[in-house]
N, C-alpha and C positions, 0 to 999 in steps of 0.2 A: 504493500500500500504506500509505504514511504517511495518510493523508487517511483512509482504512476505519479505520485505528487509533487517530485523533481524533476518528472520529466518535460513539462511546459517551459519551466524556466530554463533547460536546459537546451533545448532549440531555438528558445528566444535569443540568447544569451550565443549558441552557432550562427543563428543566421545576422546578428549584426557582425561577430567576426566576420564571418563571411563577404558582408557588406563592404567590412572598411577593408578588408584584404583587395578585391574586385579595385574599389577607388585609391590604393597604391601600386596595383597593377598598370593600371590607365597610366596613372602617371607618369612609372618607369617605363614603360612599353607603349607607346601611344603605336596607333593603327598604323597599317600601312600609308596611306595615303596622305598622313601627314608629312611633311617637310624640316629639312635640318632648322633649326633655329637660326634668325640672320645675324650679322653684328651688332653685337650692341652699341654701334657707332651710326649706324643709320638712323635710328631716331624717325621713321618714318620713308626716310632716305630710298633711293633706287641708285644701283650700276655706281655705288661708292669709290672712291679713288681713292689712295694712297700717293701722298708726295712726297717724297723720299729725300731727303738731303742728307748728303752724304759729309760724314767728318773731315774738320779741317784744321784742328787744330785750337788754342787756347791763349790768349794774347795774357801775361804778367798781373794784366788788370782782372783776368777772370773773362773777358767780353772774346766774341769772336773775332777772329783776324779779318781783314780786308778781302782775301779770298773766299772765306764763307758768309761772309756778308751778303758778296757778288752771288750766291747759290741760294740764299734767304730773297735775294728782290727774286729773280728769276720764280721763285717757287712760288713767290705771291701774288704773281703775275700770270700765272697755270692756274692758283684757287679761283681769282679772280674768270679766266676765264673757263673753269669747269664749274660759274656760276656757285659757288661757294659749295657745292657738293662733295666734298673731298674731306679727309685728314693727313694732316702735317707729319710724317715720323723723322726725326731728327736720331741719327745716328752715332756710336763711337764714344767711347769713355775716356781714350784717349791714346799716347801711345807709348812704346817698350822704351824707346829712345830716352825720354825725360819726365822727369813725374807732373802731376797736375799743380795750377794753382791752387790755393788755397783760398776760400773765403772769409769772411769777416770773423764767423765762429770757429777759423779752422775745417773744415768739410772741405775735400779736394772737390772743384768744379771741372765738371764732364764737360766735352764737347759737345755732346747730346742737350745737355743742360745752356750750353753758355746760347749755340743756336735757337734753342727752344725759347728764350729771355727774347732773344732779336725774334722773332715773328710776333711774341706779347706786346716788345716794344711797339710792334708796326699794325698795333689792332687785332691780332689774332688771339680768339679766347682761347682760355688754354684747355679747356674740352675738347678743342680742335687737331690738342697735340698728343703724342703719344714719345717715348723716349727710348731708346735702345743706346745701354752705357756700360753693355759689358763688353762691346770688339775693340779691339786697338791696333787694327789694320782693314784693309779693304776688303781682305777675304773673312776677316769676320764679320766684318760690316753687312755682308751676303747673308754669312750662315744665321745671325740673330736675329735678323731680321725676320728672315722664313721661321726660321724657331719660336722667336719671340711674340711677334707679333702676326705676321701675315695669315699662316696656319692657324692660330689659336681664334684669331678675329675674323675667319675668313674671308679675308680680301683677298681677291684674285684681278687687280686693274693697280698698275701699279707707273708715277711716273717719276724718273729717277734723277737724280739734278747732281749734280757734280760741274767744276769749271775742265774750259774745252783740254787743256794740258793731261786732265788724269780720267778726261770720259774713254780713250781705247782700253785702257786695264780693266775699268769699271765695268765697261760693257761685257769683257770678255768674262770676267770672274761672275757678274750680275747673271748673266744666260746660261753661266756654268751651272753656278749652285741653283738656282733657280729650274734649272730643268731635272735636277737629279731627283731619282725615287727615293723615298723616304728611307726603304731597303734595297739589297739587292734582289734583282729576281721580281721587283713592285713595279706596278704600273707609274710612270712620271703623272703630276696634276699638270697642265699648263698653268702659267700665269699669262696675264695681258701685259707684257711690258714697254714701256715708252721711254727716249732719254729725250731731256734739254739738256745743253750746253752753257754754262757763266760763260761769262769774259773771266777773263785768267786772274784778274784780280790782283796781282803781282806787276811792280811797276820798274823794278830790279830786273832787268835784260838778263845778266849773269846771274840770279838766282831763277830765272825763267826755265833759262836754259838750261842748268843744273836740274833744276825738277823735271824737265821732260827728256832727259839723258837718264835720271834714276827710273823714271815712268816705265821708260823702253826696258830697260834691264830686268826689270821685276816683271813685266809682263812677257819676256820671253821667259823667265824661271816661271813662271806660273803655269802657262802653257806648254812646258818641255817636262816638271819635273811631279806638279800638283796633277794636273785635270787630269794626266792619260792614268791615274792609277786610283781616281776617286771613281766610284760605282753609284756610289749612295750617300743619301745623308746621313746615316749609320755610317758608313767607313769616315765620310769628312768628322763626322762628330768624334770618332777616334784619332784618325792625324792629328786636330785639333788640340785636344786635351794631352797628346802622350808623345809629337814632332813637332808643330808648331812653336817656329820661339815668342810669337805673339799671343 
């Protein structure tokens, strides 16, 4: 008799398990027909863009040098005309050669960081920006980005700014890393990618020149000794951490 008189409460008591089991299902498993999640950068947004500026470096004051200045008007000049449908990603923490400024508290300022101040300065909210400050060269400047931000945010339109002296390395390492599979043996994602050009920003002929003598040199190493033995972002993610001197 006890057991017939438990047993109402007993079903009652299954079928709401039951109930909220079903509405954690839904949740984690939503139907087919639904769709990946978009960036949480669209805000409504369609066919989002990424404008990419590429690191240049940290002027003693903490502010960006004259060369990434020239790569900050250019990129304002692409939001502008992508009708402000875009976000900013600012590149580069800094690099192997010499260490960062320091700010007022002491905190080393990133190139990612000092860039990202110059689009604030020029009207850009800073919702607009996103920052990548752990590369400290151009081939990481690649892999974090896809890591960091691209993949995670899904942006797949991407337009890449750099001055005309260091766009052939750029390009070359940017469609390297950019096209590799995640593993070996993986399907490649494409991205959509697009470059502008600075003016060189540099008003020093012999240090002009100097930079687009080291440009060549590195982009023949890049191309002779990195690409033909990278596979994937798996193997680059290994060079990186355990060859790479940067």
């Amino acid at each position: 008799i006890r057991s017939m008189k438990r047993r109402p409460l007993s079903i009652l008591l299954f079928l709401v398990a039951g109930l909220f089991l079903s509405l954690w299902l839904l949740r984690m498993f939503p139907s087919g027909d639904s769709v990946a999640p978009s960036s949480p950068f669209l805000n409504g947004e369609t066919e989002l863009t990424a404008i990419v500026i590429l690191g240049g470096g940290v002027t003693p004051e903490g502010k960006a040098p004259p060369h990434t200045v020239a790569r900050i008007e250019v990129a304002l000049e692409v939001y502008k005309e992508l009708g402000g449908n875009a976000v900013f990603i600012t590149l580069s923490g800094g690099t192997p050669h010499k260490p960062n400024p320091v700010d007022a508290h002491g905190f080393p300022v990133w190139e990612a960081t000092a860039a990202a101040v110059g689009l604030i300065e020029r009207g850009v909210s800073p919702e607009r920006i996103l920052e990548e400050s752990f590369s400290l060269d151009t081939v990481g400047n690649a892999y974090y980005l896809r890591a960091v931000h691209l993949e995670p945010a899904q942006l797949r339109k991407l337009i890449v700014i750099t001055n005309d002296w260091h766009m052939p390395r750029t390009m070359a390492i940017f469609d390297f890393v950019l096209g590799l599979p995640r593993y070996t043996g993986a399907m490649s994602e494409p991205y959509s990618v697009e470059y502008r050009a600075a003016p060189a920003g540099i008003t020093d002929e012999h240090v002009l020149q100097v930079r687009k003598e080291r440009e060549t040199s590195s982009l023949h190493s890049f191309t002779t000794s990195v690409a033909p033995v990278m596979k994937s972002m798996q193997e680059m993610h290994r060079w990186l951490f355990t060859q790479h001197k940067a």
